[in-house]
C-alpha positions in Angstrom: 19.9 -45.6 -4.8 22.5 -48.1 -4.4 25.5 -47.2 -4.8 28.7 -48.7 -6.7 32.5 -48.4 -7.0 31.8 -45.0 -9.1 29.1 -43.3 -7.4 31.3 -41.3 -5.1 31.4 -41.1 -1.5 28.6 -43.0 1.0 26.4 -39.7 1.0 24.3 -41.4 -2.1 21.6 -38.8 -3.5 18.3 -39.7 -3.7 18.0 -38.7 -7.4 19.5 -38.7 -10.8 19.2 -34.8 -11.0 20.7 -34.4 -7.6 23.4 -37.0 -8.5 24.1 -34.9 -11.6 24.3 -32.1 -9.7 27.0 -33.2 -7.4 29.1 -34.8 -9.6 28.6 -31.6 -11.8 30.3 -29.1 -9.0 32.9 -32.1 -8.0 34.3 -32.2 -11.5 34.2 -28.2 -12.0 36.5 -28.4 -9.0 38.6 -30.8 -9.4 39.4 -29.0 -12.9 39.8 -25.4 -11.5 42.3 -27.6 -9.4 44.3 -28.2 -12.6 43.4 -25.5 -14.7 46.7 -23.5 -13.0 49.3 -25.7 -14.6 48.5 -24.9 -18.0 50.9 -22.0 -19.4 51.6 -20.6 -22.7 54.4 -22.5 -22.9 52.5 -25.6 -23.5 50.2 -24.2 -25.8 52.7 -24.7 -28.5 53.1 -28.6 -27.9 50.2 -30.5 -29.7 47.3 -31.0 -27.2 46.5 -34.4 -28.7 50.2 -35.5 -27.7 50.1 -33.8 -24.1 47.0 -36.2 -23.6 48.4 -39.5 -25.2 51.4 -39.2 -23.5 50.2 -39.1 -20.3 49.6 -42.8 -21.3 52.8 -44.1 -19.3 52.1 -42.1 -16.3 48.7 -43.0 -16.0 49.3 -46.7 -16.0 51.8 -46.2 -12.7 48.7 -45.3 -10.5 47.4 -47.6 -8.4 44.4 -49.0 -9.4 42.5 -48.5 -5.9 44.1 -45.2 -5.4 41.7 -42.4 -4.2 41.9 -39.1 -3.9 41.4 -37.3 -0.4 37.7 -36.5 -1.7 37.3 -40.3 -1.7 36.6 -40.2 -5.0 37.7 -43.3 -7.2 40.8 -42.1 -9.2 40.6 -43.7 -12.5 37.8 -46.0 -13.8 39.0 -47.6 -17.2 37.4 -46.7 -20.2 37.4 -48.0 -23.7 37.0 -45.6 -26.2 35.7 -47.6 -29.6 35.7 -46.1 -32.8 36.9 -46.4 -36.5 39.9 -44.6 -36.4 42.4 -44.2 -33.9 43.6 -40.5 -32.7 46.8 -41.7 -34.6 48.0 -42.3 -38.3 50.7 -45.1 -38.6 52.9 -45.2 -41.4 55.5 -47.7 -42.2 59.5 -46.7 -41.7 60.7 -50.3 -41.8 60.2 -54.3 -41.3 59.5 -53.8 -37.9 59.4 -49.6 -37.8 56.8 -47.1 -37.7 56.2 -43.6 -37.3 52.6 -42.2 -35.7 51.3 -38.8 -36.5 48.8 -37.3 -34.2 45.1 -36.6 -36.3 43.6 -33.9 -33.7 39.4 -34.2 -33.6 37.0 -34.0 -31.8 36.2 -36.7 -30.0 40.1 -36.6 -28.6 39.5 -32.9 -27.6 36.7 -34.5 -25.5 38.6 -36.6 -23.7 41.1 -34.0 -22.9 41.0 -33.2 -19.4 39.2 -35.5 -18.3 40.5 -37.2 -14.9 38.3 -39.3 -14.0 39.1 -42.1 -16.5 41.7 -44.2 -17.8 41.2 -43.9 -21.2 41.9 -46.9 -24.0 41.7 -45.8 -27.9 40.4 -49.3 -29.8 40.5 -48.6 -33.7 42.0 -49.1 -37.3 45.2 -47.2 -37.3 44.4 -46.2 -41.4 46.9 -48.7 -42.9 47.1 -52.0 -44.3 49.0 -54.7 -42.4 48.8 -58.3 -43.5 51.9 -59.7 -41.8 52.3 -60.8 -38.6 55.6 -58.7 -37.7 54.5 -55.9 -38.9 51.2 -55.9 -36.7 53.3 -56.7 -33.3 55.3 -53.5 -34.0 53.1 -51.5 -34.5 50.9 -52.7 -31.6 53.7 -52.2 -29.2 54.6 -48.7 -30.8 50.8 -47.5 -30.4 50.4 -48.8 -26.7 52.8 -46.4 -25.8 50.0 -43.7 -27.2 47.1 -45.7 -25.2 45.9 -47.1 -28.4 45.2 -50.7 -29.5 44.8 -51.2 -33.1 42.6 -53.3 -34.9 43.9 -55.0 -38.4 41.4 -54.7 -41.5 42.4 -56.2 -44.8 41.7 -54.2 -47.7 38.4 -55.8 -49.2 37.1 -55.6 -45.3 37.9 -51.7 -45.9 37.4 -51.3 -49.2 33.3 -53.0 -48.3 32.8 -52.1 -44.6 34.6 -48.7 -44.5 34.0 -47.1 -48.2 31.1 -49.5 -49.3 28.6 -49.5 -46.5 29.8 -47.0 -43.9 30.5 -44.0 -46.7 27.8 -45.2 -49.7 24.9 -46.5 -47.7 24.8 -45.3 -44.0 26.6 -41.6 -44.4 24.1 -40.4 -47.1 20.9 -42.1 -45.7 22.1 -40.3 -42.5 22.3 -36.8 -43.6 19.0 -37.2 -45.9 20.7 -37.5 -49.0 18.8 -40.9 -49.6 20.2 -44.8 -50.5 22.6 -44.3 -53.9 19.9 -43.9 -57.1 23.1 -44.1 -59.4 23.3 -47.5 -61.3 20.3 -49.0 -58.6 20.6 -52.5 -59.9 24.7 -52.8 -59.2 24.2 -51.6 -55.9 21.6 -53.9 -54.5 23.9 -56.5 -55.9 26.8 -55.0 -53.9 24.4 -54.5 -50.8 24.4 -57.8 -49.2 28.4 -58.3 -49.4 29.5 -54.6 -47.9 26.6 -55.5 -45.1 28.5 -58.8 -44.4 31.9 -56.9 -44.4 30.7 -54.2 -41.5 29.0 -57.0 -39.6 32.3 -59.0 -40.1 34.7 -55.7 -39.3 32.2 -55.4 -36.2 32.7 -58.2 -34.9 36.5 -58.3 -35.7 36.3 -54.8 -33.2 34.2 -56.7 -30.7 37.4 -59.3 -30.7 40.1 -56.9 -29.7 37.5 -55.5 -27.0 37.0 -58.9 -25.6 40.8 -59.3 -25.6 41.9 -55.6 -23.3 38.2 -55.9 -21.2 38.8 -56.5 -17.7 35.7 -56.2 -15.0 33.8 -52.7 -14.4 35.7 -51.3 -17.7 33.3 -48.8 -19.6 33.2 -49.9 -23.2 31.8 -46.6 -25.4 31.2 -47.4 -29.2 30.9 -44.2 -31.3 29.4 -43.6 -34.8 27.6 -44.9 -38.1 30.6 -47.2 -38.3 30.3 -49.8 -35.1 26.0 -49.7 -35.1 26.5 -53.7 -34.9 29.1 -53.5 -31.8 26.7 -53.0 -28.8 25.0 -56.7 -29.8 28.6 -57.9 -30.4 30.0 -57.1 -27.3 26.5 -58.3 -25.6 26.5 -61.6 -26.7 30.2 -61.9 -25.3 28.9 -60.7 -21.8 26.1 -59.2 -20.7 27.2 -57.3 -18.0 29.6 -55.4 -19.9 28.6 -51.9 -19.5 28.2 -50.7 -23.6 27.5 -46.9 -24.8 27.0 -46.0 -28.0 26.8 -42.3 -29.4 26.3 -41.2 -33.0 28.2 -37.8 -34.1 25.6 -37.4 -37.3 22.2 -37.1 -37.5 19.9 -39.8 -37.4 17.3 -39.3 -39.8 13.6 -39.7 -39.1 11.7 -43.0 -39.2 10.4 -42.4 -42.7 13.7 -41.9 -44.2 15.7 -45.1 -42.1 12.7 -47.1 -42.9 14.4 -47.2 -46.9 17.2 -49.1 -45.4 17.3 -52.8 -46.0 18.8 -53.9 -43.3 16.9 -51.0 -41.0 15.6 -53.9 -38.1 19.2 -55.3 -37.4 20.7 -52.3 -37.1 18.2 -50.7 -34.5 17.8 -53.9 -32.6 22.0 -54.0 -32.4 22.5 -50.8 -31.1 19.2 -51.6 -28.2 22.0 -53.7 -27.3 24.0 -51.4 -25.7 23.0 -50.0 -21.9 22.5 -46.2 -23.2 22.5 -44.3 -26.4 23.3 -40.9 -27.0 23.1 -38.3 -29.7 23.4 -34.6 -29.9 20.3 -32.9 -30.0 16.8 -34.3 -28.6 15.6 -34.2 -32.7 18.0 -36.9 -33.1 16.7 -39.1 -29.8 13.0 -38.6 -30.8 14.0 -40.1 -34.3 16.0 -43.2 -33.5 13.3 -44.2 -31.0 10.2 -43.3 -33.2 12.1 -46.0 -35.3 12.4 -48.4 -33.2 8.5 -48.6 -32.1 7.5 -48.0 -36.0 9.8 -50.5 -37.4 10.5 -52.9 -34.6 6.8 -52.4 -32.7 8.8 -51.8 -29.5 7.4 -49.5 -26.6 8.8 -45.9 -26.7 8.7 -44.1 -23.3 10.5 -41.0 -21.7 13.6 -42.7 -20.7 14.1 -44.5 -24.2 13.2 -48.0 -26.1 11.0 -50.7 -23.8 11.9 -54.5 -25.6 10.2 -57.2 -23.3 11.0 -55.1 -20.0 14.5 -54.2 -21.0 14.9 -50.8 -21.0 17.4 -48.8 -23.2 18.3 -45.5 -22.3 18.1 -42.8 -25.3 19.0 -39.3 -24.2 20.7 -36.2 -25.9 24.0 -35.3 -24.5 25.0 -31.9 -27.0 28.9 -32.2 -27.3 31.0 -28.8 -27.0 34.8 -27.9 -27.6 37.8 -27.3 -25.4 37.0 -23.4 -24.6 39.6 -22.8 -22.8 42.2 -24.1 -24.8 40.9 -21.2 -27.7 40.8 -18.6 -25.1 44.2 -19.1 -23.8 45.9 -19.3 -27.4 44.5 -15.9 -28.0 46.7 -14.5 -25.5 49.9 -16.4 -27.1 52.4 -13.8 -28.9 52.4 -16.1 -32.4 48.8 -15.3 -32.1 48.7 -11.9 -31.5 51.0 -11.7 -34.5 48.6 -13.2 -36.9 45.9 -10.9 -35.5 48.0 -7.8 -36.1 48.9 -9.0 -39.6 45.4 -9.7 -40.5 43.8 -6.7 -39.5 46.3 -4.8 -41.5 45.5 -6.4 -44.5 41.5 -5.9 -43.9 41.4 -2.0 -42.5 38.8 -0.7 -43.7 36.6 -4.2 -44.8 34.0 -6.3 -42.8 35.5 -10.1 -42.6 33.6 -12.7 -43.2 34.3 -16.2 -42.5 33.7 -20.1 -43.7 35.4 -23.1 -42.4 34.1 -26.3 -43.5 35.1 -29.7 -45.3 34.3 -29.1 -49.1 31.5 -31.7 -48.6 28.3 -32.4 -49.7 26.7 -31.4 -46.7 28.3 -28.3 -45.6 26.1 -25.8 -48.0 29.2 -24.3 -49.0 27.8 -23.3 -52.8 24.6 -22.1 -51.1 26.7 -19.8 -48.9 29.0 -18.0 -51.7 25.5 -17.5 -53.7 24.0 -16.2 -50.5 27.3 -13.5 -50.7 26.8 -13.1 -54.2 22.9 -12.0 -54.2 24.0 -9.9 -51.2 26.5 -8.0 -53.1 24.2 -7.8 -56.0 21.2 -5.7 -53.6 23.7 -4.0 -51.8 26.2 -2.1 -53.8 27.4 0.1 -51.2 29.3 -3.2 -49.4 31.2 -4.5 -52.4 34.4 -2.5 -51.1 34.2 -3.1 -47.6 33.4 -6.5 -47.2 35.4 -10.0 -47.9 34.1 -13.9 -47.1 37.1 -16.1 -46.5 35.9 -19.4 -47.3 38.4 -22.4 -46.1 37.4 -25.3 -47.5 39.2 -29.0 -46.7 39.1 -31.4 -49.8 38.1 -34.8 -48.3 37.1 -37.9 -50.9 39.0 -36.2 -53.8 38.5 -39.5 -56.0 35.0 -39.6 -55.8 33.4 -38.0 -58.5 30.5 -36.3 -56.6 33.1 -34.2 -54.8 35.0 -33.8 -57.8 32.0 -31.9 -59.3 31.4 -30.2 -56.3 34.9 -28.6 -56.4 34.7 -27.6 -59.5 31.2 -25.6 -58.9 32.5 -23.7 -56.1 35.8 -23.0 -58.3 33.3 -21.7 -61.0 31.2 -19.5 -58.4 33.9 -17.8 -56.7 35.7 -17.3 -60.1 32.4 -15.6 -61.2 31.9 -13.4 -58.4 35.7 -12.2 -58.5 35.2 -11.2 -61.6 32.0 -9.4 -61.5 32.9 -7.6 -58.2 36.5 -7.7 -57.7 39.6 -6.0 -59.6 41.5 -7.2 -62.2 44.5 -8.1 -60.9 42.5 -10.1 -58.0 43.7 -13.9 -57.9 40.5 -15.9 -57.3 41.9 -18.8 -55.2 44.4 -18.6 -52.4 46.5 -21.8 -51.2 47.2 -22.4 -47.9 50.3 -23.6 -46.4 49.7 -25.2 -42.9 52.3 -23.3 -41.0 51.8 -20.6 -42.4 48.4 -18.2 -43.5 49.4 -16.6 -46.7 46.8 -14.2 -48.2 49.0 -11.6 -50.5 46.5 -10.3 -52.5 43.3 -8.7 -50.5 41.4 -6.7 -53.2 39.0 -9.5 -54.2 35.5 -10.2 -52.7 35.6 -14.0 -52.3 39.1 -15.6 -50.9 38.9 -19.7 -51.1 41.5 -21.0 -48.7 42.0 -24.8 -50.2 44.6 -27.3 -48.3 46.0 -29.3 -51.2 47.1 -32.6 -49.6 45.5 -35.2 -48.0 47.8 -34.5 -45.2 46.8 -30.9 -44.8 43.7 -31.8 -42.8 43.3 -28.5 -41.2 44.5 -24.5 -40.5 47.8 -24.0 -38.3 46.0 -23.6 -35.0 47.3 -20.7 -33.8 46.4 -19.0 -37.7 43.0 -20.8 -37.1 42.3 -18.8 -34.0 43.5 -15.6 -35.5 41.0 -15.9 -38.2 38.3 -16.4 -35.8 39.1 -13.8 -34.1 39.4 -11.0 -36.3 36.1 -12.1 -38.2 33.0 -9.8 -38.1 30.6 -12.8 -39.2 30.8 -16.4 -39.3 28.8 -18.2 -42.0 27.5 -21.7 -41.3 25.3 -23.0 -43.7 25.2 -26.8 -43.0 21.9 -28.6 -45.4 22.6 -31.0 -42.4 25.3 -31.9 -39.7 25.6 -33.8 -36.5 26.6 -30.4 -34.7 29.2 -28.4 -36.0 31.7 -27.4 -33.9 33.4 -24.8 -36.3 30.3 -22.2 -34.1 31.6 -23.1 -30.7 35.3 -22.3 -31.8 34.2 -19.0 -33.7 32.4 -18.2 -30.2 35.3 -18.7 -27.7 37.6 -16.4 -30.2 35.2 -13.7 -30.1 35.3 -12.5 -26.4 37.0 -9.3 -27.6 34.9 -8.2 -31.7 31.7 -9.8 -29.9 31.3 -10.8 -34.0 28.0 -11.9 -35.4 27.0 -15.9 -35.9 24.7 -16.8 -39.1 24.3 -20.6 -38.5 22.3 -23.2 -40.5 18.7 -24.3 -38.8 19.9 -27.5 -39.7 22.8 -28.3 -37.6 22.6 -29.6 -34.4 24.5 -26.5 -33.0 21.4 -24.6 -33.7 19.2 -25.9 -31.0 22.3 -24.8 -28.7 23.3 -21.6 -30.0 20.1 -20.7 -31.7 19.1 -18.0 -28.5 22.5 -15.9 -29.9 22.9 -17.0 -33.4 20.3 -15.8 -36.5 19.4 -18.9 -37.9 18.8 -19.5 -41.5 17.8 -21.9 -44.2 20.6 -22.5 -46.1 18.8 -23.7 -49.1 16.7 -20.2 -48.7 19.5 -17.6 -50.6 17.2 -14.5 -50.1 17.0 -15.2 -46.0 21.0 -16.0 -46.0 21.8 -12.7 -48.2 19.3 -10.9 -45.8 20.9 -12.5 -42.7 24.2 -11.2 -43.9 23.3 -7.2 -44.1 21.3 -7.8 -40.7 24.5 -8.9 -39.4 26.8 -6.5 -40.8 24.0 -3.9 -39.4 24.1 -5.3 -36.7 24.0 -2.9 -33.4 26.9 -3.1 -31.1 24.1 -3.9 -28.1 22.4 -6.3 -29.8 26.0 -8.2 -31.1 27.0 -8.5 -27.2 23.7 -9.3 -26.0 23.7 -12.6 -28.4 27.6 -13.2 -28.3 27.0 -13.5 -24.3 24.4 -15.9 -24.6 26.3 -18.4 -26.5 29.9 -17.4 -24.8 28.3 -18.7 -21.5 27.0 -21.5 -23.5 30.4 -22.8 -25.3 32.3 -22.0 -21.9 30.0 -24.5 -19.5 28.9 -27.2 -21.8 32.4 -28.2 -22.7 33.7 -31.4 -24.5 35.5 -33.0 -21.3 31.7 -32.1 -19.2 29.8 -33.8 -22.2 32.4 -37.1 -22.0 32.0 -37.0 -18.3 28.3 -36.6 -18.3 27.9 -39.4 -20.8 29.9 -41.7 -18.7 28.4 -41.1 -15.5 25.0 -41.5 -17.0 26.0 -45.2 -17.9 27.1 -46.1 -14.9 23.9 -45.1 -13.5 21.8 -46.5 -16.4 23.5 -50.3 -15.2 22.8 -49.2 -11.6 19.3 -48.6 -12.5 18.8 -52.0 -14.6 19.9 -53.8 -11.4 17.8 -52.3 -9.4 14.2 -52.8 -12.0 15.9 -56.5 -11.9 15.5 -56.8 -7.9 12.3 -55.1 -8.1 10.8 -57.7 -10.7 7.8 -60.3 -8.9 9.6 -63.4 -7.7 8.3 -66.1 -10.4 5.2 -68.3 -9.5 6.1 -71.4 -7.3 4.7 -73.4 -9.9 4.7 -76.5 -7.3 2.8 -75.2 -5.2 0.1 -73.3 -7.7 -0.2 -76.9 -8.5 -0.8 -78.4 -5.4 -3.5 -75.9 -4.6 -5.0 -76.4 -7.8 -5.8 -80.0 -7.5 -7.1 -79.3 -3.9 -9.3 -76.6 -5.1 -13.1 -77.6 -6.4 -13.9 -74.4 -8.0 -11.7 -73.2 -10.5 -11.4 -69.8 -13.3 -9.0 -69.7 -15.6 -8.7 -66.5 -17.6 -7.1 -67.0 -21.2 -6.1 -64.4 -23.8 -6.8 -65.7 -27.4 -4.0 -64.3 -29.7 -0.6 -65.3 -29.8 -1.6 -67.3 -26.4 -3.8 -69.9 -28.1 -3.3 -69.5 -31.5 -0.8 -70.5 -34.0 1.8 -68.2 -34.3 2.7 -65.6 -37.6 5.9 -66.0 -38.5 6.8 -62.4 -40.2 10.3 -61.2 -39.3 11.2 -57.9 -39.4 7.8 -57.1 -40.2 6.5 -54.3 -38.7 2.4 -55.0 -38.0 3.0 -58.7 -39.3 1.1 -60.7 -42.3 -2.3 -59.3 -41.7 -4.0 -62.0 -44.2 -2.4 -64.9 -42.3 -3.4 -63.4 -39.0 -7.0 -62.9 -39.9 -7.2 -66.5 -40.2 -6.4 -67.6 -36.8 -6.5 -71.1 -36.0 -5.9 -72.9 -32.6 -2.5 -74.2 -31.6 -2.4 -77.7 -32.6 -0.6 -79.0 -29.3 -2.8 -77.5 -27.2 -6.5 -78.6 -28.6 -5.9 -81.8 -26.2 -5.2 -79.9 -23.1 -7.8 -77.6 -23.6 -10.6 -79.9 -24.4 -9.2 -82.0 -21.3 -10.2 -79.1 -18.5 -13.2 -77.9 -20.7 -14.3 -81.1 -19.8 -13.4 -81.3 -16.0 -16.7 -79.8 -14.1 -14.7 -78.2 -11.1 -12.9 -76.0 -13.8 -14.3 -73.2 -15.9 -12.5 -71.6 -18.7 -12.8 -67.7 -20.0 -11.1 -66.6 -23.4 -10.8 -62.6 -23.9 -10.1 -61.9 -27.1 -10.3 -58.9 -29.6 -11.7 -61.1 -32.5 -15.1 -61.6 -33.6 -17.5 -63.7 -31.6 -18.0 -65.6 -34.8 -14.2 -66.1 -35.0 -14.9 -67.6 -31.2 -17.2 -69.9 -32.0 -15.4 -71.1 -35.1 -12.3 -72.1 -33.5 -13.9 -73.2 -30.1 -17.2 -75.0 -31.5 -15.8 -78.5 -29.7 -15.6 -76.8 -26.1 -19.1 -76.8 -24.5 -17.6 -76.0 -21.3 -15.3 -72.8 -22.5 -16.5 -69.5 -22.0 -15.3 -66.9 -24.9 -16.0 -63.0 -24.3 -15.6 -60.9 -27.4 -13.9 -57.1 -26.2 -14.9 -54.9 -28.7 -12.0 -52.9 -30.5 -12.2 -48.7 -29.9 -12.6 -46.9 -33.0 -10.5 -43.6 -33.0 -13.6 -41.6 -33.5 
């Protein structure tokens, strides 16, 4: 294979596996070449600030610098998404102030040397004038960031009309709103023009930063227009898009109206990635039941384009959770907490308090648990931390208030009287006074109190006897990799959902459950706290090893380096493609020629063509009565009439259909092909 600026040294391997393979051991050491400077020291600086501000010294290297491995330093990358890794927030005229929002997709990028990474996204604030937005772009370039400016109605229709209330819901199987049907299909049409509008606005300020061989990855529900966008500006631009949900199956998308733009946007891009193969399988059954495109094993076929669909399973910093273990504030919380649970089992929940997360299933999972197994209501507790997100949305409104009610409930049946049911936490500090009650729910108050201290975080995890993920459905679910990588020393016990995506990853070490089952969960839960010491470090190990190799910074690399080689590979079917017919020529040595065959297909070669757009199978009425292209009765009755030249039509229709249509062609041959009948 060819190879380019990216592919490493001149020794090119003859194979994708063997190419993955190499670059696989490369990175591993170029990071164990790195891993020594990290100390505990630095543990205590935010890791999303170490990385973004490492922006200044990255921009001094050279851009054809290499390193002694003759490996290209830096290839630039342009990371796409909604939000930036940053929050802006307004000090002055021409003053602001960015606090760092830690996820998951910057936790991926950590590490990761061989890319210059750009962030490309709305910064979360409103900013109509024009000095405002040239402060703040010059304050978040210093953090590698370049901000795109929505208005509030794009927001208000793109971000919490279509992205939240159509695309989110549809996503995770809760189905297209039912509430107040006739309002919404009114609304549909305007929040679909705001995200193809706040698409193409993104697309803009991609057009403006991209320079030549940049890698351009789109991610999420949010930019499923962008690929086409940034496509249509230049075709060579090498585009990846990955989606962090699920992606439902082809009868459930099918309900969305605007279901064929939206697939044939995102075919756009060079390659497509989700986390689990389930999700792969769906989005291109979609494609060849909605669209009618060709499905094969590398992805979606669309008039000999090929777009690459593959799974790429995303993973967590390990070793960023292993090494904060060993830090003293850490060890502190452990000892604290294991004083205040001698003597009890811990239990433990960490999820947004979302629809999705299963987190009312879980607590009456706990509750029929205690109820068959008396003998545990003293020696267990479930801390359940749950993060408030949409908090003026009625659904989640409602959904607080039932958990509130069931934990109240199961305090009071099993617990003592001077229990408090709910716990606050502060995010410096864990505070949980009061011990004696079955069910502790952790809330964060604020909208600013996104998540746990860390260090606290990691002391949780690793004084817990069982984890409890009960996802009804999530992308993957990372809250099981972090649990894993705390857990080298209690080998602790993993119940996860069979319908998160970390399941087909951690399934081998986990017992997996249906969440919406709460006899399997309750049983799942005394299995676990049964569990054998053997049996808990046979499965911890399996999914240890797991968590520790398939790492976020491996899945980022791995995606990146499997679109460079997807645009290798396009160039290369490209060369490969038949030169075109010399039509000159063909020409000339027809007219020479005294004996001539000309083999014609009938439909959609001949005929008049059905206009049905976005219609998957077409008009079948109109196209059962087929009727020959009016341009081309001339022409045809010109060589049916030429004695040198004899004319065959294959065709799946009847012969009566034949001889209907071509009753005016003596000299015109028509073969009915009979159709095979599945039997």
């Amino acid at each position: 294979m060819p190879g380019n600026k990216y592919n490493g040294n001149s020794s090119i391997p003859t194979s994708r596996l063997e190419r993955l393979l190499r670059e696989r051991e490369l990175r591993k050491s170029s990071r164990a070449s790195h891993s020594n400077e990290a100390t505990d020291n630095n543990l205590g600086v935010s890791h999303v600030e170490q990385y973004l501000d490492g922006a200044l010294a990255a921009q001094t290297l050279d851009e054809g610098w290499e390193r002694p491995d003759r490996i290209p330093s830096r290839q630039r990358l342009l990371v796409v998404a909604n939000r930036l890794p940053v929050s802006a927030v307004r000090r002055g005229e021409e003053s602001w102030s960015l606090e760092i929002s830690a996820g998951g997709l910057v936790s991926a990028l950590l590490g990761v040397k061989e890319f210059e990474a750009r962030w490309i996204g709305w910064a979360g604030v409103n900013v109509p004038d024009e000095a405002g937005q040239r402060a703040l772009t010059k304050a978040l370039a210093e953090k590698r960031c370049i901000p795109v400016f929505l208005d509030e109605d794009i927001v208000h229709q793109y971000y919490n009309g279509y992205c939240n209330n159509i695309l989110w819901p549809l996503f995770h199987y809760l189905g297209l709103p039912q509430e107040d049907r006739l309002a919404t299909t009114r609304s549909f049409q305007s929040q679909f023009a705001a995200y193809k509008k706040a698409n193409q606005m993104f697309a803009d300020v991609v057009n403006q930063h991209y320079e030549e061989g940049d890698v351009v990855w789109c991610h999420d529900y949010h930019l499923m227009f962008l690929p086409k966008c940034l496509k249509d500006y230049n075709s060579k631009m090498k585009v990846g898009w990955f989606l962090h949900t699920p992606f439902p199956s082809s009868e459930i998308h099918r309900t969305l109206p605007s279901r064929s733009e939206l697939l044939r946007a995102v075919l756009a891009a060079d390659l497509v990635g989700f986390h689990t193969y389930d999700y792969a399988r769906h989005f291109v059954s979609a494609c060849t039941r909605i669209l009618g495109l060709e499905g094969t094993p590398e992805g979606v076929e669309d008039q000999g384009r090929l777009t690459r669909v593959a799974a790429f399973p995303i993973g967590i910093d390990s070793d960023r959770f292993i090494r904060a273990l060993e830090v003293p504030q850490v060890q502190e919380h452990i000892r604290e907490l294991k004083e205040r649970f001698a003597g009890r089992k811990v239990m433990l929940g960490v999820d947004r308090l979302d629809m999705i997360k299963g987190i009312p299933q879980k607590i009456l999972a706990f509750e029929k648990f205690l109820e068959e197994n008396s003998s545990w209501r003293d020696k267990v507790v479930l801390l359940q931390i749950a993060v408030p997100t949409r908090t003026d949305v009625p659904e989640y409104q409602k959904l607080t208030s039932q958990v509130h009610e069931i934990v109240g409930r199961i305090n009071g049946r099993f617990g003592t009287l001077t229990a408090v049911p709910i716990h606050h936490l502060e995010v410096k500090l864990l505070v949980l006074q009061d011990v004696d009650m079955v069910v502790v729910l952790i809330l964060c108050l604020s909208l600013e109190d996104r998540s746990l201290d860390f260090h606290a975080l990691c002391a949780l995890y690793a004084v817990t006897d069982v984890a409890l993920v009960t996802s009804l459905r999530d992308g993957m679910n990372l809250v099981s990799y972090e649990f894993v990588a705390c857990q080298d020393s209690k080998k602790g016990v993993l119940i996860l959902s069979e319908f998160a995506g970390a399941a087909q990853s951690l399934g081998a070490g986990a017992i997996l459950v249906n969440p919406w089952n709460i006899t399997e969960v309750a049983a799942s839960i005394g299995q676990a706290l049964n569990m054998s010491a053997e049996e808990r470090e046979k499965r911890h190990w399996h999914n240890f090893v797991h968590v520790t190799t398939h790492t976020a910074q491996e899945w980022a690399e791995t995606f990146v380096s499997e679109l460079n080689d997807t645009v290798v590979e396009a160039q290369l079917r490209i060369r490969q493609v038949p030169p075109s017919l010399p039509v000159n020529d063909a020409t000339e040595h027809y007219l020479q020629s005294n004996n001539r065959l000309l083999i014609l297909g009938f439909n959609a070669t001949l005929t008049e063509p059905v206009d049905t757009p976005g219609r998957r199978g077409g008009d079948q009425i109109r196209e059962m009565d087929l009727k020959l292209h009016p341009e081309l009765k001339e022409t045809l009755t010109a060589l049916c009439s030429d004695p040198k030249t004899t004319i065959v039509v294959l065709s799946g229709s009847g012969r009566s259909v034949l001889d209907d249509v071509f009753h005016l062609a003596p000299f015109l041959s028509c073969f009915s092909i009979p159709t095979v009948s599945n039997s």
